[in-house]
C-alpha angles and dihedrals in degrees: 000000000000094000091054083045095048108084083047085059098045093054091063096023138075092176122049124171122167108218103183138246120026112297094022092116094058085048093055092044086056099046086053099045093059090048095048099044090037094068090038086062096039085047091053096046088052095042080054095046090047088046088062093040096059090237104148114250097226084052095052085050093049097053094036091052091047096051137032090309098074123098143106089298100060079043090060098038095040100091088049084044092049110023104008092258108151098170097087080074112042101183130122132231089231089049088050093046093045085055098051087042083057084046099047084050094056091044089054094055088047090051086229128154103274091188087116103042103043085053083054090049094040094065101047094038077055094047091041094052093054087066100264090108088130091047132122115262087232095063087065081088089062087036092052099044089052101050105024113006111176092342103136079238 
């Protein structure tokens, strides 16, 4: 069935993966956005951290991108990071909680450890609640410093 589909998929794709059985590709969209906006989360929370700390923000990049920290994630939050640009990563804070909600919800029926998750969901049900529900996920770095800092949370 994928292989007859698969000329269909390339004309509108760049990207194909197969991921396996019926509803493995939610799955899948679900596994990646936590990761993705896991690190987002756990980024702001260290460029706020930094911010308090007095640790220049070009020198926190730098290291990140040179070590495990780089990625398409520090790519998208660097100009917030750097300049306070939050349009290279147009996606709000109520979008990022709503996909962690779906993801909660697949960890539960899987009767997995949601630790990680709920931390994730904790901070943007936080930021979301202070009003900044239609905010860049980027600006979680200014939301955080305000109102935690460096604080273990």
């Amino acid at each position: 069935m994928f292989e007859e589909q698969l000329p269909l998929l390339q004309s509108f794709s760049e990207n194909i993966t197969y991921a396996g059985t019926a509803g493995s590709g939610h799955k899948l969209k679900l596994l990646h956005n936590f990761v993705s906006l896991g690190f987002s989360a756990v980024l702001a929370k260290a460029a706020a951290c930094a911010d308090q700390s007095g640790v220049d923000a070009e020198v926190l990049v730098e290291v990140l991108a040179k070590g495990g920290g780089a990625g398409a994630i520090l790519q998208r939050m660097q100009p917030y990071i750097l300049e306070r640009d939050s349009s290279g990563f147009n996606f709000s804070i109520s979008n990022a909680l709503k996909d962690i909600g779906y993801y909660l919800a697949m960890v539960e029926a899987a009767e997995a450890s949601r630790t990680v998750a709920d931390g994730i969901f904790g901070s943007l049900n936080s930021a979301m609640e202070a009003g900044f529900d239609q905010t860049n996920i980027p600006e979680l770095i200014t939301i955080l410093n305000k109102s935690e800092g460096c604080q273990a949370n």
